[in-house]
TORKOL-4160 file (C-alpha; in steps of 0.2 Angstrom, whole numbers, padded with zeros to 4 digits, m for minus):
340
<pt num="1" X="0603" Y="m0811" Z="m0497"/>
<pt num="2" X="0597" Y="m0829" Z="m0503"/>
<pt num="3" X="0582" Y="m0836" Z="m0491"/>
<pt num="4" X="0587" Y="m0851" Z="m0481"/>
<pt num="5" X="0578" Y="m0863" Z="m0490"/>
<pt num="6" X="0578" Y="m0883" Z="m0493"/>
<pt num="7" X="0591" Y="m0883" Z="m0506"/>
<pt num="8" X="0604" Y="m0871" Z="m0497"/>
<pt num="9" X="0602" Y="m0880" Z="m0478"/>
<pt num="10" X="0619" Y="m0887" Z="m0469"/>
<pt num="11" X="0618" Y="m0906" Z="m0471"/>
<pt num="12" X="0621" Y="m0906" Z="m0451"/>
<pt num="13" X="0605" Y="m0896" Z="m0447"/>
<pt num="14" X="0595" Y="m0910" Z="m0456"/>
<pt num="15" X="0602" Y="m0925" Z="m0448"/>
<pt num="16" X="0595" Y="m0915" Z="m0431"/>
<pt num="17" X="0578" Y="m0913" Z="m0438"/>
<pt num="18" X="0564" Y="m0922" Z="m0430"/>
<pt num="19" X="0560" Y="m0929" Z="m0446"/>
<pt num="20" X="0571" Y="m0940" Z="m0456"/>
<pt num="21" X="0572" Y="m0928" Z="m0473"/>
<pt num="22" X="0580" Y="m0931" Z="m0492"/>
<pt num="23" X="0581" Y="m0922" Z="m0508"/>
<pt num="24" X="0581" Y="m0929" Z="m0525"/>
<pt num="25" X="0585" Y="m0921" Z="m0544"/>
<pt num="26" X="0570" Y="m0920" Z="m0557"/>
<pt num="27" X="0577" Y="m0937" Z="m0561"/>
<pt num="28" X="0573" Y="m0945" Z="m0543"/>
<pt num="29" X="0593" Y="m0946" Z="m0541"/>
<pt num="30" X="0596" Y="m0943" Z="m0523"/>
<pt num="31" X="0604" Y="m0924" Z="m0520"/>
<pt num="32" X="0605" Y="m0929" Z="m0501"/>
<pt num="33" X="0597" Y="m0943" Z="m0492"/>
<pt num="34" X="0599" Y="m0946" Z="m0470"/>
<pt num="35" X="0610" Y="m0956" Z="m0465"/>
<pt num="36" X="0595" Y="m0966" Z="m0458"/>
<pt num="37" X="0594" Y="m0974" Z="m0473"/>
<pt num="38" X="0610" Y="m0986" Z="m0468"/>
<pt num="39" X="0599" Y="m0992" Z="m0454"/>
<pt num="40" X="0586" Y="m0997" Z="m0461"/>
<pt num="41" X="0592" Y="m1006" Z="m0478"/>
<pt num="42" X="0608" Y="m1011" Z="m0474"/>
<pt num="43" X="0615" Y="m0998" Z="m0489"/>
<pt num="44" X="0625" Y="m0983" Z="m0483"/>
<pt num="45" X="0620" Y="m0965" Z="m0488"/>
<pt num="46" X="0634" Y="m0963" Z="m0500"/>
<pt num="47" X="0629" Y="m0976" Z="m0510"/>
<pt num="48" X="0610" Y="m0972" Z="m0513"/>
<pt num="49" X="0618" Y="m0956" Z="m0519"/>
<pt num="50" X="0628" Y="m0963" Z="m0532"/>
<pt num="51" X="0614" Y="m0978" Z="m0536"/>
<pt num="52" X="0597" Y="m0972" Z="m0533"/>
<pt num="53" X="0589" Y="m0989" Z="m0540"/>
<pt num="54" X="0591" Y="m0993" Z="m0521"/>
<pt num="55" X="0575" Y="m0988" Z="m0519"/>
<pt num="56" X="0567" Y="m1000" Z="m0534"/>
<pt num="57" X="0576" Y="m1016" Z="m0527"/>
<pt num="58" X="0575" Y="m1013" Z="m0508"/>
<pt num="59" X="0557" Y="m1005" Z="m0507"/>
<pt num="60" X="0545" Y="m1020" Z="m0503"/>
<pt num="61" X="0534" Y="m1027" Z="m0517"/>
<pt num="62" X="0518" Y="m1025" Z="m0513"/>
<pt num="63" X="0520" Y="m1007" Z="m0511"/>
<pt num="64" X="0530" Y="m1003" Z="m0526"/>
<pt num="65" X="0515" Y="m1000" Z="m0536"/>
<pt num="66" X="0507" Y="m0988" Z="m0524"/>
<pt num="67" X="0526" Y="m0977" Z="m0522"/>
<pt num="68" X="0526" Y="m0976" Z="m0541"/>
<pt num="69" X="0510" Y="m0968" Z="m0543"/>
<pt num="70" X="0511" Y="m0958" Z="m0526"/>
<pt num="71" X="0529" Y="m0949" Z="m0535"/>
<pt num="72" X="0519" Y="m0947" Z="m0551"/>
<pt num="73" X="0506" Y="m0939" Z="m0543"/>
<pt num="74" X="0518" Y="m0925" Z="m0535"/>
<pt num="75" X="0525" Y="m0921" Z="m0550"/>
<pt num="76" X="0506" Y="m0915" Z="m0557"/>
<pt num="77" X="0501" Y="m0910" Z="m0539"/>
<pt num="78" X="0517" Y="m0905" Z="m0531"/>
<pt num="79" X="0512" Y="m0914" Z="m0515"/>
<pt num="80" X="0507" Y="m0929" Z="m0506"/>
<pt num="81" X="0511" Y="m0944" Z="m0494"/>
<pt num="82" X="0510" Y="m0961" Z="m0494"/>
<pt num="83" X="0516" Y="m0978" Z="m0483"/>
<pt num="84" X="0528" Y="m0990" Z="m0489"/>
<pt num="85" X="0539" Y="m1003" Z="m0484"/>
<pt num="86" X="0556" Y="m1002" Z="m0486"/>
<pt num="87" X="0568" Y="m1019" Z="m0485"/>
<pt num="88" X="0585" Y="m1022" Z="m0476"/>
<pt num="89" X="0595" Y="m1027" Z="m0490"/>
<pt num="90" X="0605" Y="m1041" Z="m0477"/>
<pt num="91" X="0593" Y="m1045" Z="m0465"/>
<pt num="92" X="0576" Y="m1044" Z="m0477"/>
<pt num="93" X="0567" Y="m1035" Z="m0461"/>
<pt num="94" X="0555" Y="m1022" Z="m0464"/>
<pt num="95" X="0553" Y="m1004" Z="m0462"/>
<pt num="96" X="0537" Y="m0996" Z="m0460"/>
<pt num="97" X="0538" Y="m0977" Z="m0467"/>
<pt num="98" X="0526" Y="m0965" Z="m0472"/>
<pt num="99" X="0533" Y="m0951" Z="m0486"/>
<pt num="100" X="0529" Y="m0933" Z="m0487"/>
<pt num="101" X="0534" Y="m0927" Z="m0500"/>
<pt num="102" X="0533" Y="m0910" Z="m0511"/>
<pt num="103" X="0540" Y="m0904" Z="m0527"/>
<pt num="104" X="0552" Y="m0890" Z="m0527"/>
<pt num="105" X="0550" Y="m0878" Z="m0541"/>
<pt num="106" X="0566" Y="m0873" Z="m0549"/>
<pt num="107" X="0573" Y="m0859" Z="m0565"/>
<pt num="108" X="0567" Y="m0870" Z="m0578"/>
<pt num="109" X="0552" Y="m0878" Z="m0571"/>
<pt num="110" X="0554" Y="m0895" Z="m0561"/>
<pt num="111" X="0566" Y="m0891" Z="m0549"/>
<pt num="112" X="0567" Y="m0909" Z="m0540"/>
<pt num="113" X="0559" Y="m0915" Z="m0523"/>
<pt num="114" X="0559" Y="m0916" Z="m0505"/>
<pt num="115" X="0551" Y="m0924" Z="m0490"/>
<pt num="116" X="0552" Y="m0933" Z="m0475"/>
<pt num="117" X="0552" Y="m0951" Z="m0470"/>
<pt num="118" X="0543" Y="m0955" Z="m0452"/>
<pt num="119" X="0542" Y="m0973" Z="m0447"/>
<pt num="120" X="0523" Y="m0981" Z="m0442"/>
<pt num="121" X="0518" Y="m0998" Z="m0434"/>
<pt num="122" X="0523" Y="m1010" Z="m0445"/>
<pt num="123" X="0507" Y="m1018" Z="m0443"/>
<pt num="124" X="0498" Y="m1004" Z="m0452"/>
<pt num="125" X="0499" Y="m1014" Z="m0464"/>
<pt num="126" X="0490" Y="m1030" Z="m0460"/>
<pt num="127" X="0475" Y="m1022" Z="m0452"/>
<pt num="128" X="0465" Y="m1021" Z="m0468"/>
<pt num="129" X="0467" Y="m1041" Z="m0471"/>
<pt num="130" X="0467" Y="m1043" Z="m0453"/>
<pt num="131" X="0449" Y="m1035" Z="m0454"/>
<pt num="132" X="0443" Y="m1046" Z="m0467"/>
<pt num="133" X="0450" Y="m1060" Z="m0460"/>
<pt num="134" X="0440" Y="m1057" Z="m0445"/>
<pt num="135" X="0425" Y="m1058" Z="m0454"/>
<pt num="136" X="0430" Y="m1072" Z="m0464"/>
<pt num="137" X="0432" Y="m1084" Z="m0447"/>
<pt num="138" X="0416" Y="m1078" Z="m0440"/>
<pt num="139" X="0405" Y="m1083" Z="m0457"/>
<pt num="140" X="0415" Y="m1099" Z="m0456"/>
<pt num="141" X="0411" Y="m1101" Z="m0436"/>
<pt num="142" X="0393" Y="m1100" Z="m0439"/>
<pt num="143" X="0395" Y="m1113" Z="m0453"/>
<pt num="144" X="0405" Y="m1123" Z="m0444"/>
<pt num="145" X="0395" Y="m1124" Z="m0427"/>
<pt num="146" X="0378" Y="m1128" Z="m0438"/>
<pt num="147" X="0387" Y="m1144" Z="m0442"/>
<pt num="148" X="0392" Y="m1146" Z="m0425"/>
<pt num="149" X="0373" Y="m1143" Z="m0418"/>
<pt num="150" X="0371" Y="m1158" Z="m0431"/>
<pt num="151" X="0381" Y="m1169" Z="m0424"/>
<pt num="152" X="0375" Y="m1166" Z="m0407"/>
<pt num="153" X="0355" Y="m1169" Z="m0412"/>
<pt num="154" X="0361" Y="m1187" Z="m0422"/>
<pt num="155" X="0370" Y="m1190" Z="m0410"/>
<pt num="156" X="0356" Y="m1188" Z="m0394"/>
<pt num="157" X="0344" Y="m1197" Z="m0410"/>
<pt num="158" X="0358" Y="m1212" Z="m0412"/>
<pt num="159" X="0359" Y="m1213" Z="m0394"/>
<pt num="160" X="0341" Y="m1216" Z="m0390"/>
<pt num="161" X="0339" Y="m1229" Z="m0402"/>
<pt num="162" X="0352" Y="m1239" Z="m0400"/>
<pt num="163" X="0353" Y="m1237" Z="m0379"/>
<pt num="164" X="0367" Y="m1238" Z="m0367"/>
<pt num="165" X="0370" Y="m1258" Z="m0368"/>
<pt num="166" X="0374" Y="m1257" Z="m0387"/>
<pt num="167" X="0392" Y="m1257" Z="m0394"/>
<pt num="168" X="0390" Y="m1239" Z="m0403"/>
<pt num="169" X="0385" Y="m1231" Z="m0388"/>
<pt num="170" X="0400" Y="m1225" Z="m0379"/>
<pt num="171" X="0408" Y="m1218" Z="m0396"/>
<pt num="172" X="0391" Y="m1208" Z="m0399"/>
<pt num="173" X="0393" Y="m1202" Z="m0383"/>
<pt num="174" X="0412" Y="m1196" Z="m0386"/>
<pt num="175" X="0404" Y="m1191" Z="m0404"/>
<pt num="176" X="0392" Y="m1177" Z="m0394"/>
<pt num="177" X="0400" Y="m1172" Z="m0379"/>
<pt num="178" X="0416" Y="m1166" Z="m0392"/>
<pt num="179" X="0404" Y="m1158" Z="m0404"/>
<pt num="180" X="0396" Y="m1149" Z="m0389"/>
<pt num="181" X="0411" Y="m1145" Z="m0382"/>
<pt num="182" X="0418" Y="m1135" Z="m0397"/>
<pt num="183" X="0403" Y="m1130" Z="m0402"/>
<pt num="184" X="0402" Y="m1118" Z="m0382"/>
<pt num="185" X="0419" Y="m1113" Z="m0389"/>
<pt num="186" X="0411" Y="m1105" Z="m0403"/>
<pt num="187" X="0398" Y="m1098" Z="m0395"/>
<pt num="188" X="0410" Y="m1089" Z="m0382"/>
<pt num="189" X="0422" Y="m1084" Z="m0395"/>
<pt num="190" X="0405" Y="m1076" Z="m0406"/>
<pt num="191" X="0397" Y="m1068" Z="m0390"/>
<pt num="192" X="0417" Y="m1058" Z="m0386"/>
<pt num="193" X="0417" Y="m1053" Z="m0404"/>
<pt num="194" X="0400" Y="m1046" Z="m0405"/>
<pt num="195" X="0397" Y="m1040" Z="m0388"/>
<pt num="196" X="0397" Y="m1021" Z="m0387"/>
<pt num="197" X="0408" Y="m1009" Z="m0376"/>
<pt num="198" X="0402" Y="m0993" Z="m0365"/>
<pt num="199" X="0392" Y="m1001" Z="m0349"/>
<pt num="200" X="0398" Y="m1004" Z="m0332"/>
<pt num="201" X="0392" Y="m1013" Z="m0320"/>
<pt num="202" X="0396" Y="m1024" Z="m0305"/>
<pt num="203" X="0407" Y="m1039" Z="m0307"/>
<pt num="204" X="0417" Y="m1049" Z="m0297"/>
<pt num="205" X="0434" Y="m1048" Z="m0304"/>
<pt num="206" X="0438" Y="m1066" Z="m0299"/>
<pt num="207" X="0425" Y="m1072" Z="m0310"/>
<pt num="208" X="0429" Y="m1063" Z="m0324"/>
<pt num="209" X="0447" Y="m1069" Z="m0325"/>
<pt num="210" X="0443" Y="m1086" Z="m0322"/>
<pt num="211" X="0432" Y="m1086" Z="m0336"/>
<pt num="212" X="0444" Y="m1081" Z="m0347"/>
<pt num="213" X="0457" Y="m1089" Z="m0342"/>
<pt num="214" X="0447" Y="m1105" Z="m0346"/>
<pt num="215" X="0443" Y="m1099" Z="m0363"/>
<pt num="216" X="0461" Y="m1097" Z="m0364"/>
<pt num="217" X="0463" Y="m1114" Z="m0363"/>
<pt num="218" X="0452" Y="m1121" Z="m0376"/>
<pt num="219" X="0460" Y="m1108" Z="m0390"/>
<pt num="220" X="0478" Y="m1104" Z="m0388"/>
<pt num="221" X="0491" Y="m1118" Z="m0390"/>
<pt num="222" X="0494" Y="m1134" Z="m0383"/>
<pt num="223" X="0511" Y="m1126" Z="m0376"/>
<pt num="224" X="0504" Y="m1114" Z="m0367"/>
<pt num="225" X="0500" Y="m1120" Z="m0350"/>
<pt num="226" X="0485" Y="m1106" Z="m0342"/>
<pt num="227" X="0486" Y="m1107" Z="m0321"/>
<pt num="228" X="0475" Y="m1095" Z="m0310"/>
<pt num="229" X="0481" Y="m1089" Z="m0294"/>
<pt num="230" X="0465" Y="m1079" Z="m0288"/>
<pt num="231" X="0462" Y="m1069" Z="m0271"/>
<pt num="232" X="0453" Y="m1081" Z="m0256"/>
<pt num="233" X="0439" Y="m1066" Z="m0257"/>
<pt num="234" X="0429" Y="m1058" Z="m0268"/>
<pt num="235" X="0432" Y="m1042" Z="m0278"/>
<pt num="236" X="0419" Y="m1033" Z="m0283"/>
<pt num="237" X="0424" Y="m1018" Z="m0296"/>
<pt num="238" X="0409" Y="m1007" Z="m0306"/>
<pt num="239" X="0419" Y="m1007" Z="m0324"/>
<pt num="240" X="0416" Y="m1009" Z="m0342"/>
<pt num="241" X="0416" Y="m1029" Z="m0342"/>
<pt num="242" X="0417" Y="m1031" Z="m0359"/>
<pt num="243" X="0432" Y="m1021" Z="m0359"/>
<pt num="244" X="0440" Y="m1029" Z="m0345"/>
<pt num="245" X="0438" Y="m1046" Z="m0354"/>
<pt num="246" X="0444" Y="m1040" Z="m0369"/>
<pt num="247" X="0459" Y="m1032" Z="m0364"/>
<pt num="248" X="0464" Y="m1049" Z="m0352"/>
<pt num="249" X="0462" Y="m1058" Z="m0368"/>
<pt num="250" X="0473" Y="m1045" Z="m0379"/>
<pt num="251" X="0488" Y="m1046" Z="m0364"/>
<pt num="252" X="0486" Y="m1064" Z="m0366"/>
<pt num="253" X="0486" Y="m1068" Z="m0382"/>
<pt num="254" X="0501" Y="m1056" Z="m0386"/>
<pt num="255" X="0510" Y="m1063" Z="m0373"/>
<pt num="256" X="0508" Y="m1081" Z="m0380"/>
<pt num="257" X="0513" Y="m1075" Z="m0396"/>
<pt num="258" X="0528" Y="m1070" Z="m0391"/>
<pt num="259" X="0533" Y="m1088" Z="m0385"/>
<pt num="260" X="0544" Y="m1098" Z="m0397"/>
<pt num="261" X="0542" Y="m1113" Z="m0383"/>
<pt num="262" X="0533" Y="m1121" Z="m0370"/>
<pt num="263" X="0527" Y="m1106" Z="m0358"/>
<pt num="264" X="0518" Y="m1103" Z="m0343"/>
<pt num="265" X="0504" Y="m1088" Z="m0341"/>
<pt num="266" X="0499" Y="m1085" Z="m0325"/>
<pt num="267" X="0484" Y="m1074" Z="m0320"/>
<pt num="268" X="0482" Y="m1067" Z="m0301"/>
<pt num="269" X="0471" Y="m1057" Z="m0292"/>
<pt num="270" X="0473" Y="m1048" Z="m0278"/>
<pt num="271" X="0463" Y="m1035" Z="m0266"/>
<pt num="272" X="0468" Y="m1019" Z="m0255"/>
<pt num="273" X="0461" Y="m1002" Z="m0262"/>
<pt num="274" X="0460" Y="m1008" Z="m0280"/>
<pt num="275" X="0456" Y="m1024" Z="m0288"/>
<pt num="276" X="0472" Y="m1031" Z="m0298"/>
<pt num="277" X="0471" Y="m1041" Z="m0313"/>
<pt num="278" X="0491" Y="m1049" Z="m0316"/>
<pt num="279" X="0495" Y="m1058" Z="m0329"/>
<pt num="280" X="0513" Y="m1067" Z="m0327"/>
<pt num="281" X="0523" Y="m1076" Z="m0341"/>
<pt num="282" X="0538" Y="m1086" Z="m0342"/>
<pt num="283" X="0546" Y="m1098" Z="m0353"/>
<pt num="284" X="0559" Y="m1115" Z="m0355"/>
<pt num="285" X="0569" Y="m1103" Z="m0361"/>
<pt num="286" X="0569" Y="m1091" Z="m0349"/>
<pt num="287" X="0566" Y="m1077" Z="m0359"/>
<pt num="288" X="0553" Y="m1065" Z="m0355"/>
<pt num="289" X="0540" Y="m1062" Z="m0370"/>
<pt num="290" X="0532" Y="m1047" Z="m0363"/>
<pt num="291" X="0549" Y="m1041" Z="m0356"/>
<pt num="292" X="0552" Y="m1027" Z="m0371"/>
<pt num="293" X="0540" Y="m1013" Z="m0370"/>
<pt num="294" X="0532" Y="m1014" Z="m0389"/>
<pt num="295" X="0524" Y="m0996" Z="m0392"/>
<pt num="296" X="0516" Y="m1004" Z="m0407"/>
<pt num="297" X="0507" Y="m1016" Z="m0395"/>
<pt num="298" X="0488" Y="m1013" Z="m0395"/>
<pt num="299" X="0487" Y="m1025" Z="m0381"/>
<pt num="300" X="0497" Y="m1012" Z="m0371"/>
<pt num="301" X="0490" Y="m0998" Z="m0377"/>
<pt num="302" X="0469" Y="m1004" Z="m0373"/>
<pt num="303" X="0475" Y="m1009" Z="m0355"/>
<pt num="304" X="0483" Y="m0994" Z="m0353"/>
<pt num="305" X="0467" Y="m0983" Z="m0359"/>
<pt num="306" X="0454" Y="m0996" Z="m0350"/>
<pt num="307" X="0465" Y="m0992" Z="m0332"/>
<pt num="308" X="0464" Y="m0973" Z="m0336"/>
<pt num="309" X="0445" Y="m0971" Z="m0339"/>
<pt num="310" X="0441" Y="m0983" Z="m0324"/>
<pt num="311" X="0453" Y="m0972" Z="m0312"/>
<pt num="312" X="0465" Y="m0985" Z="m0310"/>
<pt num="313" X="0483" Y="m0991" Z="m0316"/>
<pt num="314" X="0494" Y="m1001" Z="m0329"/>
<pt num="315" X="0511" Y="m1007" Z="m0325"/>
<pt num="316" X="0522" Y="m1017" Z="m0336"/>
<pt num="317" X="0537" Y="m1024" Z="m0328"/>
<pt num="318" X="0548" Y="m1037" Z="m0335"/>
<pt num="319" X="0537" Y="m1052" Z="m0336"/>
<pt num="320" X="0524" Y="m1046" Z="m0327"/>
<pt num="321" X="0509" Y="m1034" Z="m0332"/>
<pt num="322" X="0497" Y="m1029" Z="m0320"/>
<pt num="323" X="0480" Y="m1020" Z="m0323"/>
<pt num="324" X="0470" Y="m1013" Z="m0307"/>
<pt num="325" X="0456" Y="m1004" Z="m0305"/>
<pt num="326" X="0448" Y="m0996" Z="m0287"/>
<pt num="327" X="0437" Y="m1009" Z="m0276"/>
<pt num="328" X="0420" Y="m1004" Z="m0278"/>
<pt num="329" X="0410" Y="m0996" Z="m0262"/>
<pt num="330" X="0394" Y="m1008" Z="m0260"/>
<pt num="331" X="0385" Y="m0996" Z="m0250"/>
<pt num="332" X="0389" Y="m0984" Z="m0265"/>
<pt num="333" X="0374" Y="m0982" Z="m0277"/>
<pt num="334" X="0379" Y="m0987" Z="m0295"/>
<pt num="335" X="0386" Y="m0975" Z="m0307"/>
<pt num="336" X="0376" Y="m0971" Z="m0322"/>
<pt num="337" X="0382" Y="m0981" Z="m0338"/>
<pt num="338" X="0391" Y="m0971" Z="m0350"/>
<pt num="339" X="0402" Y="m0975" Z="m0362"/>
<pt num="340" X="0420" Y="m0976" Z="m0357"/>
């Protein structure tokens, strides 16, 4: 009896793989390919059998070189994976896949390959520029606020010399307080980059929000109005601040993003057993741009580990997404800082 093995399996038992699997001839023609495929480029099954150039014209650019070598180094070492893009031939919307892929020996030596395809966050892609980009902006944020801290000294300099009565006085003034102004955007923007995770202490939750929802207001569009709607009270919590402020800045940005026209994000706070941090968004066009659950969204992801690790909870419903964590006991000594 003949072991069952990948070129005798029933096409049905493929398709019910948890894997999205295809075979190809010694000549990268397609022996069978998931009827996956059709989804994602727009080019039924069939077809890539019969034409497997599919893959050369469909497979997105920037990552053709990396395929190619990635198949050339499974027919010298008979295995490996790579990520790849692969484009809807209609559409043009990408496909993020990785590719495991082996070769099958055969009776007279290559005898073709197989694999799987698993999708991945498509912006797996993007976080290497993304990365560098980041440390691109914050060489160019120092530069700039030097200039900035420039323009602020001339400016008090100018001003003394020239004193209030003269006709240059009142633009100096605007000159400085808009230099200034920008240049404590910078600051804050460097001082949530750099500032370190893995300490909690005691904060009002209040305070925090408003503080961010006020750097909110300098950085994100001019279409997106930022309203707070804060309990009467305080709210103490013991948490990983950092955190917090990073992840309420995370929500909101993603939220903003999602906007194709004017919008409204609302924070509020309110009190009970736990603190809660909610973040409300709507638009003119009353459509939701948190509504849709995105399992790629690190936002959601980070709020959803900061809840966990500070005994709290994450809810995301429709346009609505509420962080909370437990009140803190005053009379309660502080817990020893440990990293989250």
């Amino acid at each position: 009896m003949t072991p069952l093995g990948p070129a005798v399996l029933d096409e049905r038992w493929l398709e019910l793989c948890p894997v999205v699997l295809f075979r190809q001839r010694p000549d990268l023609s397609f022996e069978y390919i998931s009827l996956k495929i059709h989804e994602w480029t727009g080019v039924p099954a069939d077809e890539w059998l019969r034409n497997a150039g599919f893959l050369e014209q469909l497979i997105h650019p920037p990552d053709a070189g990396a395929y190619l070598q990635h198949v050339g180094q499974v027919k010298r070492v008979s295995e490996g994976q790579v990520q790849f893009r692969l484009r809807h031939r209609d559409t043009g919307q990408l496909t993020a896949l990785t590719e495991t892929r082996r070769a099958i020996p055969g009776p007279r030596g290559n005898g073709g390959f197989e694999g799987s395809w698993t999708q991945i966050p498509l912006d797996y892609f993007e976080a290497p520029w993304r990365d560098t980009y980041n440390a691109l902006a914050i060489g160019a944020s120092h530069e700039f606020n030097n200039k900035l801290t420039a323009i602020v000294s001339l400016s008090d300099l100018f001003m003394c010399d020239v004193g209030p009565a003269h006709p240059m006085a009142a633009g100096l003034g605007t000159m400085r307080s808009t230099a200034y102004g920008i240049s404590e955007v910078l600051h804050q923007l460097a001082a949530h980059y750099f500032a370190e995770t893995g300490r909690r202490e005691l904060i009002d939750l209040n305070t925090t929000v408003r503080s961010v929802a006020a750097l909110l207001r300098r950085c994100v569009s001019s279409r997106i109005e930022i309203e707070c709607t804060l309990h009467p009270g305080p709210l103490p919590v013991t948490v990983d601040a950092v955190w917090l402020q990073r992840v309420l800045l995370m929500l909101a940005v993603s939220a903003a993003a999602r906007t194709v026209e004017a919008a409204m994000l609302t924070f509020k706070t309110s009190g009970g057993s736990h603190g809660a941090a909610t973040l409300e968004s709507k638009n003119t066009g009353d459509r939701s741009p948190v509504a849709n659950r995105d399992r790629a969204a690190c936002a959601f992801r980070e709020a959803e580990r900061f809840a966990a690790a500070h005994g709290g909870g994450f809810e995301e419903a429709g346009g609505r997404i509420t962080v909370a964590v437990p009140l803190a006991d005053l009379d309660a000594p502080l817990p020893t800082n440990s990293t989250a």
